[in-house]
C-alpha positions as CSV (number, residue, x, y, z in Angstrom):
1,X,-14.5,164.4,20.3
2,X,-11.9,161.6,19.8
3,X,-9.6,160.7,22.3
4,X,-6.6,162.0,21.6
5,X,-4.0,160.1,20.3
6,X,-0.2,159.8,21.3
7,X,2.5,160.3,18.9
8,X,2.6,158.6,16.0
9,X,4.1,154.8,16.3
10,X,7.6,154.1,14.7
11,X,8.0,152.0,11.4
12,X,5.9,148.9,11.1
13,X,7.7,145.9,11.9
14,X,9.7,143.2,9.6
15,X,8.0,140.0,9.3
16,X,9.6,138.3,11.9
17,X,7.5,136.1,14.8
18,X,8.2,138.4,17.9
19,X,7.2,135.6,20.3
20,X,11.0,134.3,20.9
21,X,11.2,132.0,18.1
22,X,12.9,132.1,15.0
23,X,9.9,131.9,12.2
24,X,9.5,128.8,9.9
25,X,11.9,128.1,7.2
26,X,10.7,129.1,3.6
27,X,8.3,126.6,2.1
28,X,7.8,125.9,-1.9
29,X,5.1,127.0,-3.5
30,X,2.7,124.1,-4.7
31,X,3.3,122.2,-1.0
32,X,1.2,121.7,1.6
33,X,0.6,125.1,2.1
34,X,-3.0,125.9,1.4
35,X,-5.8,124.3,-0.8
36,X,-8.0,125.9,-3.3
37,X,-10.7,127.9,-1.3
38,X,-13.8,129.5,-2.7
39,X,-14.3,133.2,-1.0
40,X,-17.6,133.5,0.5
41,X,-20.3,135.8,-1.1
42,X,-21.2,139.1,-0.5
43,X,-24.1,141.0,0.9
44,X,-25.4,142.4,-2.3
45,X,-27.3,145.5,-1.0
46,X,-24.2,147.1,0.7
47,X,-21.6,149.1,-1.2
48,X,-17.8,148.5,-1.2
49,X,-16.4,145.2,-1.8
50,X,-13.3,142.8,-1.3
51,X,-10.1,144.2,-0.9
52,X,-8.1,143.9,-4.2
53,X,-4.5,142.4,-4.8
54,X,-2.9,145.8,-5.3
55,X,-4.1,146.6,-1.4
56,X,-2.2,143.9,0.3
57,X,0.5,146.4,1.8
58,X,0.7,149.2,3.5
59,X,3.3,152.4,3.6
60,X,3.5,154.7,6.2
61,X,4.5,158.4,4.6
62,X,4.4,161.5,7.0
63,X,2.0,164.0,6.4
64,X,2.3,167.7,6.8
65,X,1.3,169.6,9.8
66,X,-0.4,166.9,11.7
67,X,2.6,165.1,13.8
68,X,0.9,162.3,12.5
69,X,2.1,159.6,9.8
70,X,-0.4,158.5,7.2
71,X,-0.7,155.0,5.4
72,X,-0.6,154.4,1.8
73,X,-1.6,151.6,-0.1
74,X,1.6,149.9,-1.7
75,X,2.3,147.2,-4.3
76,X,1.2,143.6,-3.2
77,X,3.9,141.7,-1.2
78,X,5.3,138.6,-2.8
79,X,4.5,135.6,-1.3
80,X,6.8,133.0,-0.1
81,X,10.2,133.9,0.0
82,X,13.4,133.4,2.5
83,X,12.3,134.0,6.0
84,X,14.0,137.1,8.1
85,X,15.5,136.2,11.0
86,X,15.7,139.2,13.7
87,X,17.2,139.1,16.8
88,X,15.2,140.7,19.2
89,X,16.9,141.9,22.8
90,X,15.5,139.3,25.2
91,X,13.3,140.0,28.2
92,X,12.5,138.6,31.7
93,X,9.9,136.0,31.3
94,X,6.8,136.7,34.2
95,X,5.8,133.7,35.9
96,X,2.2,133.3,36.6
97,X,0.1,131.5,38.0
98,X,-3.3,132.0,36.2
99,X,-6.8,131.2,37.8
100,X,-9.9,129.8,36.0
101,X,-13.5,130.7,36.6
102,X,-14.9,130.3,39.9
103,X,-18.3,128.9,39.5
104,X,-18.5,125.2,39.5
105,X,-22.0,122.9,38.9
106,X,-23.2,120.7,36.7
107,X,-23.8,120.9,32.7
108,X,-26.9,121.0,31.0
109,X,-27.5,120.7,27.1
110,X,-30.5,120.6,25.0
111,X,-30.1,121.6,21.2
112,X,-29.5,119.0,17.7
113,X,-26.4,116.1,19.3
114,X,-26.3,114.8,16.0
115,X,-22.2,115.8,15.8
116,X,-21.1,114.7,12.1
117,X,-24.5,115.6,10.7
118,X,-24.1,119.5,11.9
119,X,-23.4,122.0,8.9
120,X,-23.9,119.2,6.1
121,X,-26.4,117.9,4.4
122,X,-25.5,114.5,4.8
123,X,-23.6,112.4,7.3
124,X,-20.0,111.4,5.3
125,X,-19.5,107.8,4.1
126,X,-16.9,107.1,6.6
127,X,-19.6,108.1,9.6
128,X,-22.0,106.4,8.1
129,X,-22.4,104.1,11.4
130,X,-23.3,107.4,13.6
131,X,-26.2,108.4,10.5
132,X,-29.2,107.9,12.6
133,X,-27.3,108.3,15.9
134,X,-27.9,111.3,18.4
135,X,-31.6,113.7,18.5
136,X,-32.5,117.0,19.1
137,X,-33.0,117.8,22.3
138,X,-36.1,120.1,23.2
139,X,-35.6,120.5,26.9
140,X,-32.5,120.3,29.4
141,X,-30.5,117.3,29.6
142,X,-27.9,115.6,31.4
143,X,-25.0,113.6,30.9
144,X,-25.6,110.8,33.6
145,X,-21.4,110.1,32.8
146,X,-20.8,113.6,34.7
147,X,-22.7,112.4,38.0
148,X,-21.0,113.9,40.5
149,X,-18.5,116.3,38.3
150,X,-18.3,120.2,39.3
151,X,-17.9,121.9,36.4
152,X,-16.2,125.1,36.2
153,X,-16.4,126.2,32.5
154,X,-17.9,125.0,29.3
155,X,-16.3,125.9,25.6
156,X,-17.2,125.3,22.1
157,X,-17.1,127.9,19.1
158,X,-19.0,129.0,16.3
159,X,-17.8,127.2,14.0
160,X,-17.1,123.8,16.5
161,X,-19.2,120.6,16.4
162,X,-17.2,119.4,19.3
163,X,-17.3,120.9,22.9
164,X,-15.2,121.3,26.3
165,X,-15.7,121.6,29.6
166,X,-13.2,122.1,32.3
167,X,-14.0,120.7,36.0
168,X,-13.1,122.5,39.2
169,X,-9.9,120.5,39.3
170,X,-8.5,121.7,35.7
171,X,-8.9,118.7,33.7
172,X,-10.2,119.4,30.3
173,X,-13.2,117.0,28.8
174,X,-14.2,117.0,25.4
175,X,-16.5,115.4,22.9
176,X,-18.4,115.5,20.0
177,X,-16.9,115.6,16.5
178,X,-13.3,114.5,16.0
179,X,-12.6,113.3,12.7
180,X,-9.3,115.5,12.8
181,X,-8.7,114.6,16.2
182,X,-9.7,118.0,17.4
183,X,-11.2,115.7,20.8
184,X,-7.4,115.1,21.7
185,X,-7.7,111.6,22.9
186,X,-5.4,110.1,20.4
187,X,-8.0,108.8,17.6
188,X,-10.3,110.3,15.2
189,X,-13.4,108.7,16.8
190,X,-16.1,110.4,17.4
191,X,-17.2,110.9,21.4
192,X,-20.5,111.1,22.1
193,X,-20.4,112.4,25.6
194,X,-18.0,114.4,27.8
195,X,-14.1,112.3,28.1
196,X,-11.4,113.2,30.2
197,X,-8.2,114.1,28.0
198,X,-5.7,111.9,29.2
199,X,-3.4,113.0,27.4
200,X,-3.5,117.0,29.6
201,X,-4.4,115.1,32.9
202,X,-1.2,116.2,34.4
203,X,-1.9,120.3,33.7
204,X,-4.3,122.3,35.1
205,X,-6.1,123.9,32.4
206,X,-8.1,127.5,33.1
207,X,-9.1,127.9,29.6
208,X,-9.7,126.5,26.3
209,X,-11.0,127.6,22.2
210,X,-12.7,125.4,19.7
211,X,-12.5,126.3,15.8
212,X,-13.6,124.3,13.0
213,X,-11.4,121.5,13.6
214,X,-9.0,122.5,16.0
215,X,-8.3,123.2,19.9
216,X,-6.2,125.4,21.9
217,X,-6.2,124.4,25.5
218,X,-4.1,127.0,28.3
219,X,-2.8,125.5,31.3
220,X,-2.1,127.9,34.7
221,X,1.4,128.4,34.2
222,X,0.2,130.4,30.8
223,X,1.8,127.6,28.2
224,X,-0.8,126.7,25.6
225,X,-1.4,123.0,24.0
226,X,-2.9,122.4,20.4
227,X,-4.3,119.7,18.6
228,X,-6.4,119.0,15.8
229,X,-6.6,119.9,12.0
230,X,-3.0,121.6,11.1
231,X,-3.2,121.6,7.4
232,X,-2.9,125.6,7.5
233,X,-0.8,125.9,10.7
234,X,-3.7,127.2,12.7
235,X,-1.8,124.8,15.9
236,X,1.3,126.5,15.7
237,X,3.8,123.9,15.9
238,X,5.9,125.2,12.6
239,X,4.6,122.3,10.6
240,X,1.6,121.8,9.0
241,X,0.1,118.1,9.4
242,X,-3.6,117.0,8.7
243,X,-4.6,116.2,12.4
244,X,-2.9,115.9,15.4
245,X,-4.6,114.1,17.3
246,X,-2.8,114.5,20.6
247,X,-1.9,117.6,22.9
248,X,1.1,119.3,21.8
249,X,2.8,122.8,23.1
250,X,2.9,125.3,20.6
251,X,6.3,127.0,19.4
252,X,6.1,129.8,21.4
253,X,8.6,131.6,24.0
254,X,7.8,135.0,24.8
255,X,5.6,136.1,27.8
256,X,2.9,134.0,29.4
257,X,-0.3,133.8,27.6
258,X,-3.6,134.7,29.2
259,X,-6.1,134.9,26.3
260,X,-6.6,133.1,23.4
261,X,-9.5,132.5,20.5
262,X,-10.1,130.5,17.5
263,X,-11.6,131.4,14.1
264,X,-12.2,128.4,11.8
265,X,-9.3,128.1,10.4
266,X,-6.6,130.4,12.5
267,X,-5.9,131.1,16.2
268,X,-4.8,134.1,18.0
269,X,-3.6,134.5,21.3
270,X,-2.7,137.4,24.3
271,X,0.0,137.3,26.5
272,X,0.6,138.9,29.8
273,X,2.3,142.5,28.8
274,X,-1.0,143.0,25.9
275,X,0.3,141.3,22.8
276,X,-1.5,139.6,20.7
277,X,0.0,136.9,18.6
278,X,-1.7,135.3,15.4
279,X,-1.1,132.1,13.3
280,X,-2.6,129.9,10.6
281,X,-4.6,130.9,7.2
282,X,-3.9,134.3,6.3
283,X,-6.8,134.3,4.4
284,X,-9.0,137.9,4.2
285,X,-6.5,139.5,6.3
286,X,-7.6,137.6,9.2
287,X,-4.4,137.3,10.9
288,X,-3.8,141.1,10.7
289,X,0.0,140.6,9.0
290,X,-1.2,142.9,6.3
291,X,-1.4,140.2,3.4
292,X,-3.9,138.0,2.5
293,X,-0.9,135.2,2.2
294,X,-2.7,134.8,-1.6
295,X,-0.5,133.3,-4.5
296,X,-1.1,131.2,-7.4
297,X,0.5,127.9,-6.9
298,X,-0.1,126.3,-10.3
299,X,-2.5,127.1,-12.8
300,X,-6.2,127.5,-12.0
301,X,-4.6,126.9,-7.9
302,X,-5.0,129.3,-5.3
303,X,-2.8,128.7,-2.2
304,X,-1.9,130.9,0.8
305,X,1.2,131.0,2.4
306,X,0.3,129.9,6.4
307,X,1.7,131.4,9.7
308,X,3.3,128.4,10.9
309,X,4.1,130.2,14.6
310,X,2.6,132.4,16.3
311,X,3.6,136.0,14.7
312,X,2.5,139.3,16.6
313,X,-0.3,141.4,15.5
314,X,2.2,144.9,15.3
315,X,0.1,147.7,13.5
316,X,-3.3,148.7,14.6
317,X,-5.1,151.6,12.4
318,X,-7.9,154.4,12.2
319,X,-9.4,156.0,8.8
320,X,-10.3,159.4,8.5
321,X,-13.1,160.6,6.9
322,X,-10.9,161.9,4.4
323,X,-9.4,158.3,3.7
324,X,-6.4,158.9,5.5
325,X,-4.9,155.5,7.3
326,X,-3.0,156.6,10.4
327,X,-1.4,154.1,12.8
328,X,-3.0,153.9,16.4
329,X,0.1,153.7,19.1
330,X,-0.1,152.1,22.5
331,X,-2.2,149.6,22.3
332,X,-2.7,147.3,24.8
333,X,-4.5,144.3,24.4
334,X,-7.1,143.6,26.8
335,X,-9.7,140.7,25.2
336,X,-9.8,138.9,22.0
337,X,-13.1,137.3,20.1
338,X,-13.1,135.6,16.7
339,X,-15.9,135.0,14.5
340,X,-15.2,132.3,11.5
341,X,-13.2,134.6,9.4
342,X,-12.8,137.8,11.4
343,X,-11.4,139.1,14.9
344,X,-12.4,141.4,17.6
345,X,-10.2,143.2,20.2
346,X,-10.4,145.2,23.1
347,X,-7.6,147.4,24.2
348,X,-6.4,148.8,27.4
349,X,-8.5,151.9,26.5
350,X,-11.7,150.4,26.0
351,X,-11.6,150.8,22.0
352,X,-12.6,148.2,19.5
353,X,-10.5,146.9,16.4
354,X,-11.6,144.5,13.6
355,X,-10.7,142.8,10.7
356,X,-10.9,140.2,8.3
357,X,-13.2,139.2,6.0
358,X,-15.6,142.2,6.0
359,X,-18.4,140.8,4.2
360,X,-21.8,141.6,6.0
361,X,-20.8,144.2,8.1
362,X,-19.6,142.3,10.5
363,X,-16.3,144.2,10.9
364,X,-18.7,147.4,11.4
365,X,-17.0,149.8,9.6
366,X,-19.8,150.4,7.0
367,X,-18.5,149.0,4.1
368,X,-17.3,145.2,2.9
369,X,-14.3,145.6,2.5
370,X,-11.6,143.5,3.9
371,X,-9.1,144.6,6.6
372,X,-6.0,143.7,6.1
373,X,-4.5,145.2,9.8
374,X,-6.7,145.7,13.0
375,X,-8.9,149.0,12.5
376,X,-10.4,150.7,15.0
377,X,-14.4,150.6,15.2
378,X,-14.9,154.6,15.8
379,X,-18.1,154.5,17.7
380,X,-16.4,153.3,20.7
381,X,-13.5,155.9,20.5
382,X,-15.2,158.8,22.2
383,X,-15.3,160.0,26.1
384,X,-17.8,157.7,27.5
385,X,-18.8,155.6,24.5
386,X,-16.2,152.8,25.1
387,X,-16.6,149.1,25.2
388,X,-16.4,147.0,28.5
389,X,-16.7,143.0,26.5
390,X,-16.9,142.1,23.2
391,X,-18.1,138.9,21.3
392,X,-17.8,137.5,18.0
393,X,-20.1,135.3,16.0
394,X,-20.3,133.6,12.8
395,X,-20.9,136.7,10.8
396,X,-21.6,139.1,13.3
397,X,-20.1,141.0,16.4
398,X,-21.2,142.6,19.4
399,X,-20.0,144.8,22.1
400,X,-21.7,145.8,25.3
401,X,-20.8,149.2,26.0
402,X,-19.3,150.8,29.6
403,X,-22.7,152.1,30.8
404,X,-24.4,148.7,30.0
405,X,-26.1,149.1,26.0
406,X,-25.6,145.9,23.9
407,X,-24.7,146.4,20.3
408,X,-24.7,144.8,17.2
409,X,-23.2,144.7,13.7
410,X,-23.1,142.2,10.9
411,X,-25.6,139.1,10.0
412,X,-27.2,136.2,11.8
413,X,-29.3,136.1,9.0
414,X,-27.5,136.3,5.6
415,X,-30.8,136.4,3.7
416,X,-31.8,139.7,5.2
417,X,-30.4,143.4,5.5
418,X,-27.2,143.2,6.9
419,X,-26.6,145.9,9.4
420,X,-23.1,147.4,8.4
421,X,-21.7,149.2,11.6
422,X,-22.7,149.2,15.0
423,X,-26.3,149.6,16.5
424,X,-27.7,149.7,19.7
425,X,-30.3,146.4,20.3
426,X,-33.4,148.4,21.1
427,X,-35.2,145.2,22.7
428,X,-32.5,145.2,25.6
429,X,-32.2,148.7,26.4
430,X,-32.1,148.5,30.0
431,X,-31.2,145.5,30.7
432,X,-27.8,144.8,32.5
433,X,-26.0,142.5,30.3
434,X,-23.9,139.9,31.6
435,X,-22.7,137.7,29.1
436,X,-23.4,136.9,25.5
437,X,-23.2,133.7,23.3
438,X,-23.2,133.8,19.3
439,X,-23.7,131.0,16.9
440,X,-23.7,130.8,13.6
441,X,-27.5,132.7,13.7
442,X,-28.7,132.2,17.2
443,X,-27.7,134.4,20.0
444,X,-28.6,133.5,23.6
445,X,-28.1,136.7,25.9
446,X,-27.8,136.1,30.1
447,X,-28.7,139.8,31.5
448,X,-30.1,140.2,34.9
449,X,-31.8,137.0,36.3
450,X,-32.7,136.1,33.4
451,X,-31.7,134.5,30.0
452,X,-33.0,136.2,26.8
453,X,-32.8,134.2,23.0
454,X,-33.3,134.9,19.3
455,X,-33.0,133.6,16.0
456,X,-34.0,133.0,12.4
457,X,-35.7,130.0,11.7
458,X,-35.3,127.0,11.7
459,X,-34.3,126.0,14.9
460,X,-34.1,122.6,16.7
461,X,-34.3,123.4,20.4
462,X,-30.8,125.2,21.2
463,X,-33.1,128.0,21.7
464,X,-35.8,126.2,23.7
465,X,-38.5,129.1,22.4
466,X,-38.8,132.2,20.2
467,X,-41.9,134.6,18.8
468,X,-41.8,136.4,15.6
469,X,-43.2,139.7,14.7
470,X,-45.7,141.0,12.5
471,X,-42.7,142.0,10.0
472,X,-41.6,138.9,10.1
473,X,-38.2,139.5,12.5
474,X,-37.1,137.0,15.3
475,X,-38.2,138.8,18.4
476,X,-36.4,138.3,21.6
477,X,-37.8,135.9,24.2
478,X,-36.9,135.2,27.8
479,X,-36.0,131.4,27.8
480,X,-38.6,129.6,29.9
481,X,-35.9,127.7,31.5
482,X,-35.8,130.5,34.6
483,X,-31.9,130.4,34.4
484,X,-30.2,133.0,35.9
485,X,-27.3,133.0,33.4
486,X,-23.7,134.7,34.4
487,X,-21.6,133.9,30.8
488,X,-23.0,132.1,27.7
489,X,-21.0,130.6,24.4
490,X,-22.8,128.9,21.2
491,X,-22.0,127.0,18.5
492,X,-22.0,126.3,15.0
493,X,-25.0,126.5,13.2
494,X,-26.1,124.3,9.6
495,X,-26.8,125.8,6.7
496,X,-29.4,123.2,5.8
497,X,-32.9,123.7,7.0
498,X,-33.1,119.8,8.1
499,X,-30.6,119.9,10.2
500,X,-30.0,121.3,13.7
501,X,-27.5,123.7,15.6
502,X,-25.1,121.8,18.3
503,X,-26.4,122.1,21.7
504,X,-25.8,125.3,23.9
505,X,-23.7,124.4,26.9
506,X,-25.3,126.5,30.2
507,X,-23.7,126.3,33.7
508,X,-25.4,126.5,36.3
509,X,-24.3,128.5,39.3
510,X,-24.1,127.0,42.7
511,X,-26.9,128.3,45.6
512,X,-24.9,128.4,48.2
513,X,-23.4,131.2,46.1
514,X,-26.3,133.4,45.5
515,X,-27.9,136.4,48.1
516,X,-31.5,135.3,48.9
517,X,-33.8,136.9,45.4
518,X,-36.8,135.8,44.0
519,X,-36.4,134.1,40.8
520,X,-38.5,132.8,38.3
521,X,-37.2,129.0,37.5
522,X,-35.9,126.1,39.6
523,X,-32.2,126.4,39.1
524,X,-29.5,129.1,38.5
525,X,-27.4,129.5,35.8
526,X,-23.7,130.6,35.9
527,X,-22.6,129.8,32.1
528,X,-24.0,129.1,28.9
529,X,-22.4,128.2,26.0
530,X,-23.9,127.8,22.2
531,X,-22.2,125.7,19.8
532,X,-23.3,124.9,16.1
533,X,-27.0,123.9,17.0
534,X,-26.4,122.6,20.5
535,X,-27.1,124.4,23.9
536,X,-24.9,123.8,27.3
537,X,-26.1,125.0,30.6
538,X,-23.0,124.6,33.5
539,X,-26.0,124.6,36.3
540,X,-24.5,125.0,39.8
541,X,-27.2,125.4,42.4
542,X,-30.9,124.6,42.4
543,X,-33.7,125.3,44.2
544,X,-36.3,123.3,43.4
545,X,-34.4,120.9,41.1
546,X,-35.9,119.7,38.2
547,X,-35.5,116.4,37.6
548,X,-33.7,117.0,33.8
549,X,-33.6,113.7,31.7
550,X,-30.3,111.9,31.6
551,X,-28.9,111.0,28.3
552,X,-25.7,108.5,27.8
């Protein structure tokens, strides 16, 4: 049986920000405001399909009998229009004091480090100089520039070509692609190996989120700093700019934050008390305003109508069996993951919500369509069945459940069934999952002492090995890099069969740490992280320390 819910939640809010700040002025149509997009296809063996323009709204009307009040769909919204300013009673802001991860150790990569060639199928004119410049990498590696560096957490993103790692002091490194600044050091160079930020060496940063082309870095105190692409507001600074290639504080002035994510193209982020705040493209739904921010700018022209500020995420849904849409009160915010074009939370309860672009599955709630709101995932809404972490990848989710099962729904391979709400992973029943890394199509699993990979072909080392089976599917393997693995992150993967995935970033976690157990490698992993192609190992401790090669 369902938990069961509270009382139904008052009127759905007016559009206003929530977060303390007035929201941006109205903008013209046919300005900066969006670009021409083409919408991503379809997984043609599935039913449903994309949300139309007469489903961009919703009404609540009460029902009879139920104590309940039920949705309906309404006319589409008009975008654009004058802003509504409402003043909102003000609160005590908390003060905190936030605290990064504890491990600290060195980084390991291995994976393609070819940064501007990752996702294309050709290196642009303007990179021309860097065509031939970086290799795949078929074994761990080192950057000989972090000699001596502890390393307390590595970040990249699904959809990033560039990476991050933060050292045990809180500085914040980064390098890889930056032609919209998304490095933060100032230019639109691109950085071939790990940089301090200058620009953030006076903050202590415990966290960080790569998208496409931007960054969101969170210092101690809970402020957060953006730079990067800003053509659809996905920085929050109530403008929108092509790059900014230096750290800026967002427009924000509610409660400290203590989460945040990227998608490729918008950002979300938690504070303190639960909420969670959302800004950038609107497109699919994926900022959970209940629009799609669609309009027709000038003839053949679509545009969308960008959250310039960060604008609370206020209604959160189920759906009957029946097709009822009743709102879910009380929810509290616990975790956040985004893939490119669709979001993932956890609440206080230990339920799951999705939305955005629904194509694939990969929202799990057996159909394509797009969500508009965050909807709760109904497998993980009954006694005992809830979720204890999530994680988001390109096209696909997964969950790891509160007695240990890893599940899965969505596409790493877009060529192949999609599977269109969640699953258990047969191949790690068992196993006690510790952390989880997605890319675009690999996925890179630490559970126990050991570190488990899979993948569609090809590949180009960010998975170091992988077997298939008589049918044809990737099989998971237990990396032969005998890493015992505590948190793992991947990114972006290419489209292009010539090209390779950025590195996986792995941290390593320190002996001195670790209760005397046998294990089956030479050094201990506390992190891994999976970018495009690329692999990062954050390697703390050895025992027998294999001399890696060093590169740059």
């Amino acid at each position: 049986m369902p938990r069961k819910k509270a009382a139904a939640a008052a009127a759905w809010e007016e559009p206003s920000s929530g977060n303390g700040t007035a929201r941006a002025g109205p903008r013209k149509r046919g300005g900066p405001a969006g670009r021409k997009r083409e919408r991503p296809e379809r997984c043609s063996s599935s039913s449903g399909g994309g949300s139309s323009g007469d489903e961009d709204g919703l009404e609540l009307d009460g029902t009879p009998g139920g104590g309940k009040r039920a949705a309906r769909p309404a006319a589409a919204g008009k975008a654009g229009g004058a802003a509504v300013v409402i003043t909102e009673p003000e609160h005590t802001k908390e003060r905190v004091k936030l605290e990064g991860s504890k491990c600290k150790g060195q980084l390991l990569i291995f994976g393609a480090t070819n940064w501007d060639l990752i996702g294309r199928k050709e290196v642009p004119k303007q990179q021309a100089a860097y065509r031939n410049l970086g290799q795949n990498l078929w074994g761990p590696h080192r950057y000989g520039c972090l000699a001596g560096v502890r390393v307390r957490t590595v970040v990249s993103g699904s959809c990033a070509a560039h990476s991050l790692l933060i050292t045990t002091e809180g500085k914040l490194w980064s390098w890889g692609r930056n032609e919209k600044g998304q490095l933060g050091h100032g230019d639109t160079k691109r950085v071939e190996a790990p940089r301090l930020i200058e620009g953030l060496s006076h903050e202590v940063i415990v966290s960080a989120a790569c998208g496409r082309n931007h960054t969101l870095a969170l210092t101690e105190t809970g402020s957060v700093f953006a730079f990067g692409e800003n053509k659809m507001g996905q920085l929050g600074l109530g403008n929108q700019t092509d790059a900014v290639p230096s750290p800026a504080q967002i427009m924000y002035n509610g409660q400290p934050i203590t989460k945040m994510a990227c998608g490729a193209e918008f950002s979300m982020i938690m504070d303190c008390k639960g909420n969670l705040y959302s800004f950038g493209c609107p497109e699919y739904g994926q900022l959970g305003h209940n629009s799609d921010g669609k309009f027709i700018a000038r003839a053949q022209r679509i545009e969308y109508d960008c959250e310039l500020v960060p604008r609370r995420v206020a209604i959160f849904i189920e759906k009957t069996k029946d097709g009822q849409i009743l709102p879910v009160p009380n929810v509290v915010v616990r975790d956040v993951a985004c893939g490119a074009n669709h979001t993932l939370v956890l609440d206080s309860q230990k339920r799951v919500f999705s939305w955005g672009f629904g194509g694939y599955g990969r929202l799990g709630h057996a159909e394509q369509k797009d969500e508009m709101v965050p909807r709760l995932v109904k497998l993980f809404d009954f006694p005992g069945r809830g979720a204890s972490q999530i994680y988001a990848g390109y096209t696909c989710s997964f969950a790891v459940s509160e007695v240990g099962g890893l599940f899965f729904w969505g596409a790493t391979n877009t060529s192949r069934e999609s599977t269109m709400y969640p699953k258990a992973v047969q191949d790690l029943c068992g196993w006690r999952i510790g952390s989880l890394a997605c890319g675009k199509s690999s996925i890179i699993v630490a559970a126990d002492e050991s570190t488990i990979s899979w993948g569609p072909s090809p590949t180009f080392g960010e998975l170091v090995s992988c077997h298939l089976r008589e049918s044809g599917e990737v099989e998971p393997v237990r990396v032969a890099l005998g890493l015992w693995v505590l948190s793992t992150s991947l990114p972006k993967h290419t489209e292009e069969k010539h090209l390779g995935d950025s590195p996986p970033l792995i941290v390593l976690r320190s002996a001195a740490q670790l209760s005397p157990m046998s294990f089956q490698g030479q050094f201990c992993a506390s992190q891994i992280i999976l970018s495009h192609l690329c692999t990062f190992v954050l390697k703390i401790g050895t025992f027998s320390d294999p001399v890696s090669p060093c590169i740059l």
